[in-house]
PDB file of N, CA, C and O in Angstrom, chain B, residues numbered from 101:
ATOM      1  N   UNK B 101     -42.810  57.854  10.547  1.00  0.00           N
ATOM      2  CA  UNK B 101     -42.637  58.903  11.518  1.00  0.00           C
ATOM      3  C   UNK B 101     -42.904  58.308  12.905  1.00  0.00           C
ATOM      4  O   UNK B 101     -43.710  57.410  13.150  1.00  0.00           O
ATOM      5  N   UNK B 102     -42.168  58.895  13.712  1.00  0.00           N
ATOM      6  CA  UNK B 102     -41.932  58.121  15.184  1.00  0.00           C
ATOM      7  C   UNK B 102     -42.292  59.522  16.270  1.00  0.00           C
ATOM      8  O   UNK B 102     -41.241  59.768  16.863  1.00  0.00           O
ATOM      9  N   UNK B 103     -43.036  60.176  16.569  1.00  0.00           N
ATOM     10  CA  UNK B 103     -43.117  61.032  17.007  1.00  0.00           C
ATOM     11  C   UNK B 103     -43.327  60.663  18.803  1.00  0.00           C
ATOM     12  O   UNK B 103     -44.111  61.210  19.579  1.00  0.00           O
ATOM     13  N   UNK B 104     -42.500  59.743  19.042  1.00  0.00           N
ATOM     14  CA  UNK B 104     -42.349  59.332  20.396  1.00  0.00           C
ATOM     15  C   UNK B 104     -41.988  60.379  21.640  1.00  0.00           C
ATOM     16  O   UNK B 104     -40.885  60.912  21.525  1.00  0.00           O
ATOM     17  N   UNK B 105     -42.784  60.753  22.838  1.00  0.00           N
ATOM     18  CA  UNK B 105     -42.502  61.113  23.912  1.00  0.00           C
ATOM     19  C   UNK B 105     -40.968  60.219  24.781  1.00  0.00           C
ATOM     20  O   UNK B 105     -40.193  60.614  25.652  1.00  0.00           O
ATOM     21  N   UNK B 106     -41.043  59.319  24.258  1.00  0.00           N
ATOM     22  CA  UNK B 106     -40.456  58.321  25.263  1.00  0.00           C
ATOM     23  C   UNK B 106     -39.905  56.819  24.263  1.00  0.00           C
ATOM     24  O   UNK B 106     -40.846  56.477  23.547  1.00  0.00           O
ATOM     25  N   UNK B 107     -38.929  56.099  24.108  1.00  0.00           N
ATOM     26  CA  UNK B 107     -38.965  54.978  23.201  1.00  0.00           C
ATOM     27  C   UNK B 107     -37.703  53.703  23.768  1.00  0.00           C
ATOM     28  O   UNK B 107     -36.508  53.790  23.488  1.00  0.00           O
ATOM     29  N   UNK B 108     -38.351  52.519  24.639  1.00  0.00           N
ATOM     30  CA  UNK B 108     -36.620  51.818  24.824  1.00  0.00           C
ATOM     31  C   UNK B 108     -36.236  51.704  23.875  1.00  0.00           C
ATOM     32  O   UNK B 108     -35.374  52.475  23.453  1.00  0.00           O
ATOM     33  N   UNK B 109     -36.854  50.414  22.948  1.00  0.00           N
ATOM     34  CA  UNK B 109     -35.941  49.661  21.800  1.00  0.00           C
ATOM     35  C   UNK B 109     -36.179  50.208  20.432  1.00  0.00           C
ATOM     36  O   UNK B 109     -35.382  49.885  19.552  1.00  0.00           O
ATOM     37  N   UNK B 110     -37.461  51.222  20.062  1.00  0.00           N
ATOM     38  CA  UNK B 110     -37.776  51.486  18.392  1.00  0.00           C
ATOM     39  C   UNK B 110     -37.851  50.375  17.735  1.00  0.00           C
ATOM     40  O   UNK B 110     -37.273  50.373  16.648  1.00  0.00           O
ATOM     41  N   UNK B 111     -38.451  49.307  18.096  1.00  0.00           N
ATOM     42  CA  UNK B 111     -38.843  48.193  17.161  1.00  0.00           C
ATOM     43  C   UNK B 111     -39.703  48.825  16.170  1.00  0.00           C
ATOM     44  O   UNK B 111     -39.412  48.231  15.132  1.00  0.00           O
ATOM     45  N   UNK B 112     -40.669  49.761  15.874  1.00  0.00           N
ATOM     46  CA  UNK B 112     -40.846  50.194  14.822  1.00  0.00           C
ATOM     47  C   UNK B 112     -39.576  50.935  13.933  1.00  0.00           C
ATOM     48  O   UNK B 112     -39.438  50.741  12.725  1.00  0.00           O
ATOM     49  N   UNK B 113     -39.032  51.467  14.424  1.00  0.00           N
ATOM     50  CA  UNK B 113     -37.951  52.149  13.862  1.00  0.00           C
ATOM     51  C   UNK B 113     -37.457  50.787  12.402  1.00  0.00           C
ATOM     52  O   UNK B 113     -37.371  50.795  11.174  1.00  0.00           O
ATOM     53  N   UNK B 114     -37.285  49.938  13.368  1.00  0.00           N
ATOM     54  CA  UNK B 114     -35.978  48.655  12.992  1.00  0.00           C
ATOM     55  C   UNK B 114     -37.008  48.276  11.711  1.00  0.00           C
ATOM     56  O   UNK B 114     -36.355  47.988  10.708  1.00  0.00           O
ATOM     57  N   UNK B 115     -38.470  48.211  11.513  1.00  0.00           N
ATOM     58  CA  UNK B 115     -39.825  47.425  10.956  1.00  0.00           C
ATOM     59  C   UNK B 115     -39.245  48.642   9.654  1.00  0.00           C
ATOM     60  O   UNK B 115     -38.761  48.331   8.565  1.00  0.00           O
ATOM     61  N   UNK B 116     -39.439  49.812  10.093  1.00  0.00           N
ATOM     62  CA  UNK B 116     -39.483  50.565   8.575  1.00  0.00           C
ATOM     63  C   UNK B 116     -38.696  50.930   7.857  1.00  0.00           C
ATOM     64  O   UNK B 116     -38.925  51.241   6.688  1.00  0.00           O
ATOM     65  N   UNK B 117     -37.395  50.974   8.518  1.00  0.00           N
ATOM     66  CA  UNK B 117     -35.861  50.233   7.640  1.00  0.00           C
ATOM     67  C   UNK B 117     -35.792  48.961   7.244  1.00  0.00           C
ATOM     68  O   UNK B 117     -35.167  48.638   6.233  1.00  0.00           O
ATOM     69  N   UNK B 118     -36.409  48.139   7.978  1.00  0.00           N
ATOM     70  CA  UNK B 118     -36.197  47.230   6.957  1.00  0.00           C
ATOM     71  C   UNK B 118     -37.023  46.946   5.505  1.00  0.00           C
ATOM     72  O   UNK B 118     -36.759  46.296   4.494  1.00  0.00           O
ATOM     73  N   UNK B 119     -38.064  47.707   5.904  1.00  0.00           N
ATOM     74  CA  UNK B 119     -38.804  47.953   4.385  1.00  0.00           C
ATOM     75  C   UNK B 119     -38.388  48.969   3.246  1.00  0.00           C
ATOM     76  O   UNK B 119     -39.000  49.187   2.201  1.00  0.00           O
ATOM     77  N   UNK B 120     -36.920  49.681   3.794  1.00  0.00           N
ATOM     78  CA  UNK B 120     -36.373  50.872   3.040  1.00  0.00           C
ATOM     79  C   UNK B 120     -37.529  51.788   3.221  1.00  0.00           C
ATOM     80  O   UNK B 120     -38.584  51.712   2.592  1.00  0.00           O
ATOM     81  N   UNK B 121     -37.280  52.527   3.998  1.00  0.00           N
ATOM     82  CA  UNK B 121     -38.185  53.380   4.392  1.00  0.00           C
ATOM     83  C   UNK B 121     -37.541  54.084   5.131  1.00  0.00           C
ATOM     84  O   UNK B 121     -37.279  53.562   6.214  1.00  0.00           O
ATOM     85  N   UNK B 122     -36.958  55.678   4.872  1.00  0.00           N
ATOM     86  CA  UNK B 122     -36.476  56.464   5.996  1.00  0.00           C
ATOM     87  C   UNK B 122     -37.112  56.749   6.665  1.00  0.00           C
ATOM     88  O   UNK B 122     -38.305  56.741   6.362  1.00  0.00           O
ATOM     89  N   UNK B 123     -36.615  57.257   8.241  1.00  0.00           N
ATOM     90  CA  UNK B 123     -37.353  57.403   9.448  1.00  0.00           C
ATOM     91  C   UNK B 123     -37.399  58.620   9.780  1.00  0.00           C
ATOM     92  O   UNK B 123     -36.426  59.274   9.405  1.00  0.00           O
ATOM     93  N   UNK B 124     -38.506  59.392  10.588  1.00  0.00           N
ATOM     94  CA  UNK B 124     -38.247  60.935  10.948  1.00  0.00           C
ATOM     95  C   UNK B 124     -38.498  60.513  12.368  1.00  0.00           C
ATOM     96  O   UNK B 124     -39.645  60.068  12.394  1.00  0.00           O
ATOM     97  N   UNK B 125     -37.995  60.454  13.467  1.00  0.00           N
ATOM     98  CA  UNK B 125     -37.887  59.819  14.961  1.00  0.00           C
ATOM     99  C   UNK B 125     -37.453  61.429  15.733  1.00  0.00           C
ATOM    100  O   UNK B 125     -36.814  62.449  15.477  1.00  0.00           O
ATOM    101  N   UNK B 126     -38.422  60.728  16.989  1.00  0.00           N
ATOM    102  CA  UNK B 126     -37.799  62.039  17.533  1.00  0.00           C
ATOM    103  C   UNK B 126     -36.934  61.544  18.884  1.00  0.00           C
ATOM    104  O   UNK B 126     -37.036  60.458  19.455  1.00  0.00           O
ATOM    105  N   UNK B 127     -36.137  62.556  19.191  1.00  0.00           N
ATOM    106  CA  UNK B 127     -34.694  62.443  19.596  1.00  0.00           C
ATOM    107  C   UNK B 127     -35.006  62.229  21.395  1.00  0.00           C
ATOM    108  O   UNK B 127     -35.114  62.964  22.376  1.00  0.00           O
ATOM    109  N   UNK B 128     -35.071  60.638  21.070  1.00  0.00           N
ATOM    110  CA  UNK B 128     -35.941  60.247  22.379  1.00  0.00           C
ATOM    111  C   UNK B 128     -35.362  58.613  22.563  1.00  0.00           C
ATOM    112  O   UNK B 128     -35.241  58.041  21.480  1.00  0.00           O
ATOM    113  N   UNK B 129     -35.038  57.897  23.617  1.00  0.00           N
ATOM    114  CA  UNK B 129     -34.552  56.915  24.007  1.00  0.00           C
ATOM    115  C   UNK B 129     -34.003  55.937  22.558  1.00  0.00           C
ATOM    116  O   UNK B 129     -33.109  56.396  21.847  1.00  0.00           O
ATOM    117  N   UNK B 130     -34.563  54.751  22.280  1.00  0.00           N
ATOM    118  CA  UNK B 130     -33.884  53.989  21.643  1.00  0.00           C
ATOM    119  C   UNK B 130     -33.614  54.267  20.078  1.00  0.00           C
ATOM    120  O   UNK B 130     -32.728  53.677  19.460  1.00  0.00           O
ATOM    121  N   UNK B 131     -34.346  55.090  19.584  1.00  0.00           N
ATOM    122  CA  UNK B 131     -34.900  55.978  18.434  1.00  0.00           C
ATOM    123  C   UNK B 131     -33.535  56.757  18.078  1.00  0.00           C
ATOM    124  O   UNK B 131     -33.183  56.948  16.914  1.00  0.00           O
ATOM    125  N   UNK B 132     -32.761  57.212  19.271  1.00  0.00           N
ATOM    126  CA  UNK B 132     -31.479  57.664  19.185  1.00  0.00           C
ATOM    127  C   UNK B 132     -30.491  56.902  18.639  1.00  0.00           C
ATOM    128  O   UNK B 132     -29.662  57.402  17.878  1.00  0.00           O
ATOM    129  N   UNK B 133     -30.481  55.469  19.012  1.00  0.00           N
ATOM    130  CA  UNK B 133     -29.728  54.775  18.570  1.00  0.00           C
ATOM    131  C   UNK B 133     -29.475  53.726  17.585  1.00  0.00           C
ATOM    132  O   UNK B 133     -28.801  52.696  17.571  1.00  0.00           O
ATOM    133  N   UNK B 134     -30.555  54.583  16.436  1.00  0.00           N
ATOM    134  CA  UNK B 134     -30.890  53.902  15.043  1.00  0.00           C
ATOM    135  C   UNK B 134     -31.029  54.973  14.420  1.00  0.00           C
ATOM    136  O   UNK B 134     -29.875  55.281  14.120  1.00  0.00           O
ATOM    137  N   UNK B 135     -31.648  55.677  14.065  1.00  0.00           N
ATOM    138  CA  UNK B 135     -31.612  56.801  13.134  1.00  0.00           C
ATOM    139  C   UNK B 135     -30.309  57.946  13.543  1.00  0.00           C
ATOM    140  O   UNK B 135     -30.127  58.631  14.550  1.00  0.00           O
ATOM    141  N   UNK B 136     -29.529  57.792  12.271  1.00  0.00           N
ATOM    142  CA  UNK B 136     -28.366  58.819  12.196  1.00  0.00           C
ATOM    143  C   UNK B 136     -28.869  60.180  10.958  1.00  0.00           C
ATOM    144  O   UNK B 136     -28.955  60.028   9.739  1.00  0.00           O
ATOM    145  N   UNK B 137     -29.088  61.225  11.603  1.00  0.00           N
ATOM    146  CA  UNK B 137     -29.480  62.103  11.397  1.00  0.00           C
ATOM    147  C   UNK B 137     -29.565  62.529   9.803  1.00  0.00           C
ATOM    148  O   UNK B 137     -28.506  63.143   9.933  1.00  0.00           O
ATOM    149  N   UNK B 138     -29.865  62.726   8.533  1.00  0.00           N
ATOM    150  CA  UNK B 138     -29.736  62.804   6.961  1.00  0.00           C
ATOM    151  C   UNK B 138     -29.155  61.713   6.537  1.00  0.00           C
ATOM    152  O   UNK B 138     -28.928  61.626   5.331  1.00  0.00           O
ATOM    153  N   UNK B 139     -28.764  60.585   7.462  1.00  0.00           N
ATOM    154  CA  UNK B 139     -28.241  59.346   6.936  1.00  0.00           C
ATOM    155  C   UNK B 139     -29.157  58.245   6.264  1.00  0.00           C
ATOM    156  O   UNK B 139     -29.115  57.788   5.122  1.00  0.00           O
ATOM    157  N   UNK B 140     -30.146  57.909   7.514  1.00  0.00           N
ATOM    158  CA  UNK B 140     -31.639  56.750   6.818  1.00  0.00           C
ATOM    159  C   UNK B 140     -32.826  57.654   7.358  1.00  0.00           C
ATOM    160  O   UNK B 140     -33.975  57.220   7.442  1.00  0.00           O
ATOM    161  N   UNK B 141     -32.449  58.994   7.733  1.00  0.00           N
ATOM    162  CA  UNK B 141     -33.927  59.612   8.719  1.00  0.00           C
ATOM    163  C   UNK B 141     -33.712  60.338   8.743  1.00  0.00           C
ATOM    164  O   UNK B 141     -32.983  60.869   7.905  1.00  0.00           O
ATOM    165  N   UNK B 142     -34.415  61.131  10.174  1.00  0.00           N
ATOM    166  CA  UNK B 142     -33.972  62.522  10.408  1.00  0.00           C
ATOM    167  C   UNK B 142     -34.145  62.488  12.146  1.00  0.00           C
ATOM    168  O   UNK B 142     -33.993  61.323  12.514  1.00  0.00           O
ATOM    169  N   UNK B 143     -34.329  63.118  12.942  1.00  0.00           N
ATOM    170  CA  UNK B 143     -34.672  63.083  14.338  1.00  0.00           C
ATOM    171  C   UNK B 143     -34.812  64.781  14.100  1.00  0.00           C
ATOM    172  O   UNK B 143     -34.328  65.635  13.357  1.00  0.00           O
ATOM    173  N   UNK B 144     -35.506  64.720  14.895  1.00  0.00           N
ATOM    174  CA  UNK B 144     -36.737  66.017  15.629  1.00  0.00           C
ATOM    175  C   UNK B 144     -36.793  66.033  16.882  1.00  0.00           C
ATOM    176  O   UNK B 144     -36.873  65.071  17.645  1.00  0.00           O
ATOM    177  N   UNK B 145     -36.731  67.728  17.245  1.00  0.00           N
ATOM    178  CA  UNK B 145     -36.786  67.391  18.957  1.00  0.00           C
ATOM    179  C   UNK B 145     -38.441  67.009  18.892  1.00  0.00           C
ATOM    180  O   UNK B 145     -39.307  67.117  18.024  1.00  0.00           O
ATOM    181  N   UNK B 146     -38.401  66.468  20.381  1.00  0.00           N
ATOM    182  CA  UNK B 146     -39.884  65.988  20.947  1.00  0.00           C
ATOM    183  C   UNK B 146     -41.061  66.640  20.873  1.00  0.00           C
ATOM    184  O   UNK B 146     -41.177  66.748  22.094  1.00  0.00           O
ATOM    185  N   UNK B 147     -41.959  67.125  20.490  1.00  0.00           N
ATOM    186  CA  UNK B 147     -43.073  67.758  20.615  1.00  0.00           C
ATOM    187  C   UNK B 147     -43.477  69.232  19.373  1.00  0.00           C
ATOM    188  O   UNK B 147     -44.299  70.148  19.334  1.00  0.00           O
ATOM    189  N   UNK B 148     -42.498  68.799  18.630  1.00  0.00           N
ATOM    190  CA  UNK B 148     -42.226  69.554  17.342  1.00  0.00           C
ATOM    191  C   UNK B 148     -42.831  69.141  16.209  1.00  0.00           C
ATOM    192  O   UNK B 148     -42.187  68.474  15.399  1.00  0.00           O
ATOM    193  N   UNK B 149     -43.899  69.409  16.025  1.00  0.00           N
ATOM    194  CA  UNK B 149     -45.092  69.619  15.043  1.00  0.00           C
ATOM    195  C   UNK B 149     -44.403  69.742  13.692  1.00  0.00           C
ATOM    196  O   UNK B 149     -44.297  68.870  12.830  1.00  0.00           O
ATOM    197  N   UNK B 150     -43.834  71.332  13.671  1.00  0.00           N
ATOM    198  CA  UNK B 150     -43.235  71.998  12.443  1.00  0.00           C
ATOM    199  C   UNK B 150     -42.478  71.267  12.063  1.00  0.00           C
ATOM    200  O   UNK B 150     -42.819  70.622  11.071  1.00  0.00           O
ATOM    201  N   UNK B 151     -41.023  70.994  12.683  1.00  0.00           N
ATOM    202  CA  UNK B 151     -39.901  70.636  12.598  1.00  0.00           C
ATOM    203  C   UNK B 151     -40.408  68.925  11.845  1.00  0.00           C
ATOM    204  O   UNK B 151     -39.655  68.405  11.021  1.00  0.00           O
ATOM    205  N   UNK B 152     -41.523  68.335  12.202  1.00  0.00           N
ATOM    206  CA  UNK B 152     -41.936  67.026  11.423  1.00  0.00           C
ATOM    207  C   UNK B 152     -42.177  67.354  10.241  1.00  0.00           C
ATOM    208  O   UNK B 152     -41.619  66.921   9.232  1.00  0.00           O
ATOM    209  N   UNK B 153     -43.362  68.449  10.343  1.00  0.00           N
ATOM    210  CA  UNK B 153     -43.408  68.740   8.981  1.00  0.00           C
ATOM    211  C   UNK B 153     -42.219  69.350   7.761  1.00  0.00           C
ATOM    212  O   UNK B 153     -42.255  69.214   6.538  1.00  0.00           O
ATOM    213  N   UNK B 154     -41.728  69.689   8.176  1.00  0.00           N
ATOM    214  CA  UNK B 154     -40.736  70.481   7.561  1.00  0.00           C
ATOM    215  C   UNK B 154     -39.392  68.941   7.075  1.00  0.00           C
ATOM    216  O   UNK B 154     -38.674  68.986   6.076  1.00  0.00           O
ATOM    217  N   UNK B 155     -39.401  68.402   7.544  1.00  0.00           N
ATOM    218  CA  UNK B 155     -38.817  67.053   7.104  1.00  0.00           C
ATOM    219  C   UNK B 155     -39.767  66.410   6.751  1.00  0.00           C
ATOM    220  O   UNK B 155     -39.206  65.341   6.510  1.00  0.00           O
ATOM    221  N   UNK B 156     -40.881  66.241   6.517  1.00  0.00           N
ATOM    222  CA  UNK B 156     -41.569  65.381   5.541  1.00  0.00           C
ATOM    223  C   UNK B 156     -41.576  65.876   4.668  1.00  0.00           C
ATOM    224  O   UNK B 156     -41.059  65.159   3.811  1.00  0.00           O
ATOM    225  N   UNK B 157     -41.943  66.970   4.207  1.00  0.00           N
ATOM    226  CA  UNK B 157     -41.932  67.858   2.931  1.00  0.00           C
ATOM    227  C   UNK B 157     -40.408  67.905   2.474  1.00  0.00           C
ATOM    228  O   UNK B 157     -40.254  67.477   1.330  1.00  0.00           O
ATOM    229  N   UNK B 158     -39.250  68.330   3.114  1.00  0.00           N
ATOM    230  CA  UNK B 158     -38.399  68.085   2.425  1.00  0.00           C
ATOM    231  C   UNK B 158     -38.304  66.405   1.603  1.00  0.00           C
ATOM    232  O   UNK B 158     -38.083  66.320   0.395  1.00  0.00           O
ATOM    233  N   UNK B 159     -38.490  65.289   2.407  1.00  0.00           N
ATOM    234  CA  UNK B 159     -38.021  63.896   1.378  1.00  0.00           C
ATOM    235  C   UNK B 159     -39.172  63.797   0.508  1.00  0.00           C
ATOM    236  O   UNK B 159     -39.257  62.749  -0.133  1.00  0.00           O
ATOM    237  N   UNK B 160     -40.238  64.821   0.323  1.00  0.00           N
ATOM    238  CA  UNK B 160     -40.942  64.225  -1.024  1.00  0.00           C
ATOM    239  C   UNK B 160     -40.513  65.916  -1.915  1.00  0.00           C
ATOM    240  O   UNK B 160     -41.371  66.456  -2.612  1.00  0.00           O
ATOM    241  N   UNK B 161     -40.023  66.135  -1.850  1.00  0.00           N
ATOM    242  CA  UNK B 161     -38.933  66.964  -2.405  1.00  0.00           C
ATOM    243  C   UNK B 161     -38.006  67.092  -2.923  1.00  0.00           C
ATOM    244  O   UNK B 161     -37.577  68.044  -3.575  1.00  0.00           O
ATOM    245  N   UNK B 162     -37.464  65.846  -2.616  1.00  0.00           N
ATOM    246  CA  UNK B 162     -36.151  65.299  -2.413  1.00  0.00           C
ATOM    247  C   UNK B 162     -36.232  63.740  -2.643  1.00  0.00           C
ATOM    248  O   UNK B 162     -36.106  63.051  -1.631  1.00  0.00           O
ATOM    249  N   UNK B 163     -36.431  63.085  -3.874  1.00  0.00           N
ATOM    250  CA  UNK B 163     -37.038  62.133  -3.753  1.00  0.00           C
ATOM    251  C   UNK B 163     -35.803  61.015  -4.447  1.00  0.00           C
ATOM    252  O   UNK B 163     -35.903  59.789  -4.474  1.00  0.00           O
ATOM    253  N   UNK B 164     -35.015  61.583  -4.810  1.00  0.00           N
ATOM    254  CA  UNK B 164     -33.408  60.769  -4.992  1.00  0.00           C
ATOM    255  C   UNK B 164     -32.648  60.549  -3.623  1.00  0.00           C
ATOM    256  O   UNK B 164     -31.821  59.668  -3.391  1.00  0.00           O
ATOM    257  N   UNK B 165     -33.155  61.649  -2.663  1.00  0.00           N
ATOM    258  CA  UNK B 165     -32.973  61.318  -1.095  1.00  0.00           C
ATOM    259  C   UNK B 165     -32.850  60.570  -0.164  1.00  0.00           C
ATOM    260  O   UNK B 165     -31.999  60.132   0.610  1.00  0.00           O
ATOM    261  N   UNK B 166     -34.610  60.471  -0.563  1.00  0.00           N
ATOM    262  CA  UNK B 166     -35.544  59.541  -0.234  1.00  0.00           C
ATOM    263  C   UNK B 166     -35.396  58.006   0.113  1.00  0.00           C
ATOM    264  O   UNK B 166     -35.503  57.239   1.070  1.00  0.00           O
ATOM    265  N   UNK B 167     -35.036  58.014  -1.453  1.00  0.00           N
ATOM    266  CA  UNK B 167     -34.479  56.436  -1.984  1.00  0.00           C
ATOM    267  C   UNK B 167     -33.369  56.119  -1.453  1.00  0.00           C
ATOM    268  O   UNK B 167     -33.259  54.957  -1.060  1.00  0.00           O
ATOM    269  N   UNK B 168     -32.195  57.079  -1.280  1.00  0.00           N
ATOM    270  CA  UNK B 168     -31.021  56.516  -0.783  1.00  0.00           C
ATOM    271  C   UNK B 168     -30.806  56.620   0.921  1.00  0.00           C
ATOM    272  O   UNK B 168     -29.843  56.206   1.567  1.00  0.00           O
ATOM    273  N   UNK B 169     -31.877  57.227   1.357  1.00  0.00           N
ATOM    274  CA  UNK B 169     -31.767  57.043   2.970  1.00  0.00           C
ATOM    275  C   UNK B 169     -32.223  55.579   3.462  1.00  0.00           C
ATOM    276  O   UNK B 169     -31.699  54.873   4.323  1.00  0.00           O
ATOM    277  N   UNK B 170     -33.539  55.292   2.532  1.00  0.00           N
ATOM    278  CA  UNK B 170     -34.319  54.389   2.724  1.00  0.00           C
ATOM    279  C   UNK B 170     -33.297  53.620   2.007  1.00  0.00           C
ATOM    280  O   UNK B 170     -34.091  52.953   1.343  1.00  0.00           O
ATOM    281  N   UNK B 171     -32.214  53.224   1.651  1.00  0.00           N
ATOM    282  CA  UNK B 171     -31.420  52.048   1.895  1.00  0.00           C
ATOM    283  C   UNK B 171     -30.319  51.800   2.521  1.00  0.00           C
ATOM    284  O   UNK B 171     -29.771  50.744   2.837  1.00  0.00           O
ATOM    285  N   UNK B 172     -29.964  53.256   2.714  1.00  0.00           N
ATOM    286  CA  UNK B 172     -29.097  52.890   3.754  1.00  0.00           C
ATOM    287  C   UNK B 172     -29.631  52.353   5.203  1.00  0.00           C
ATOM    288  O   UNK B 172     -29.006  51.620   5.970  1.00  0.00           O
ATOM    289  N   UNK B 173     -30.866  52.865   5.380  1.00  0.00           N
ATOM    290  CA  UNK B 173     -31.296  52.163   6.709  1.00  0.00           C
ATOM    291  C   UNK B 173     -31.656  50.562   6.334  1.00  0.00           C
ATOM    292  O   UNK B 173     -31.463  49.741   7.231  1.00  0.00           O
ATOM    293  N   UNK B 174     -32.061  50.192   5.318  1.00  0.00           N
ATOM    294  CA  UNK B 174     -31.725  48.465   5.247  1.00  0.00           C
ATOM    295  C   UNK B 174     -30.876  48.268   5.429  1.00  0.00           C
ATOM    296  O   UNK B 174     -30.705  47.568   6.427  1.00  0.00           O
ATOM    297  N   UNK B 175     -29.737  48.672   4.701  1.00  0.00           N
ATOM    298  CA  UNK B 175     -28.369  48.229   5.027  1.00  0.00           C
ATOM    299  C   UNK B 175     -27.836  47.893   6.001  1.00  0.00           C
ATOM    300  O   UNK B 175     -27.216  46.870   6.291  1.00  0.00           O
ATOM    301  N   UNK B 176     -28.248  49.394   6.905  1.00  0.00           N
ATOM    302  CA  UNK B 176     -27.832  49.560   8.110  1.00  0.00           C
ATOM    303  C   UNK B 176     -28.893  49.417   9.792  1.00  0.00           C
ATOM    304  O   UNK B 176     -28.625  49.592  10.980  1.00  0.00           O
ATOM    305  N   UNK B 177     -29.974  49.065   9.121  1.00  0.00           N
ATOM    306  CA  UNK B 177     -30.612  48.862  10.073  1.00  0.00           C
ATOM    307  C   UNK B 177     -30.737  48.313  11.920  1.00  0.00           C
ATOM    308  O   UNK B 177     -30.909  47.157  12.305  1.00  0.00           O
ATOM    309  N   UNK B 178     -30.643  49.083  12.456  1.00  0.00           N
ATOM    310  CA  UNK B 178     -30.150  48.783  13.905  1.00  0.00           C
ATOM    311  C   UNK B 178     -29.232  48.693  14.384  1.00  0.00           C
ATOM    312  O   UNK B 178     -29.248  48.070  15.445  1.00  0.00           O
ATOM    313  N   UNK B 179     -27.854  49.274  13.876  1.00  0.00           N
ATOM    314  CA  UNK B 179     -26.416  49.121  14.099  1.00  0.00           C
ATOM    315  C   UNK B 179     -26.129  51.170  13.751  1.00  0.00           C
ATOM    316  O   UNK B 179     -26.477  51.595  12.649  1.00  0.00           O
ATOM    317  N   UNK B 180     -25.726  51.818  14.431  1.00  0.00           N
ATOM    318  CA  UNK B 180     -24.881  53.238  14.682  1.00  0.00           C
ATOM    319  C   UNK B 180     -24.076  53.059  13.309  1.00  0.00           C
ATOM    320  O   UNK B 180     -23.584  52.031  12.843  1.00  0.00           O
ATOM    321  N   UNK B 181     -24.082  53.840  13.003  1.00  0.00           N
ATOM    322  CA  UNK B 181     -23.243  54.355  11.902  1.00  0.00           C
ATOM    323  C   UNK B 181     -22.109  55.505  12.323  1.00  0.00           C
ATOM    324  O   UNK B 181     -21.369  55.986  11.465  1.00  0.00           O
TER     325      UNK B 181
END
């Protein structure tokens, strides 16, 4: 989870895709331009508590999801989809 005010590059972003790990980022500078929305993550507007929670609880919910977001962001890690 990236619950960034502000973000240039999301070098964390890039760190937890590459461990297959989907991202929940919020919809804030470079963070934009790695996480594609139900693709490897999710994005959240900025300062949205709920809206985090409410996507974390969905991918352990959702745990065939999970797995396949978290590889598509290896796959796809740091490149727009």
């Amino acid at each position: 989870m990236i619950p960034s005010l502000q973000e240039a590059s999301g070098l964390v972003v890039s760190e937890a895709m590459a461990c297959g790990k989907p991202v929940i980022g919020s919809k804030v500078g470079g963070i934009l331009d790695q996480i594609v929305d139900g693709y490897n993550g999710f994005l959240v507007r900025p300062r949205n508590s709920i809206e985090i929670a409410e996507k974390i609880l969905w991918l352990i919910d959702h745990p065939k999801k999970l797995k396949s977001m978290g590889i598509n962001g290896k796959k796809n890690r740091g490149r727009k989809i």
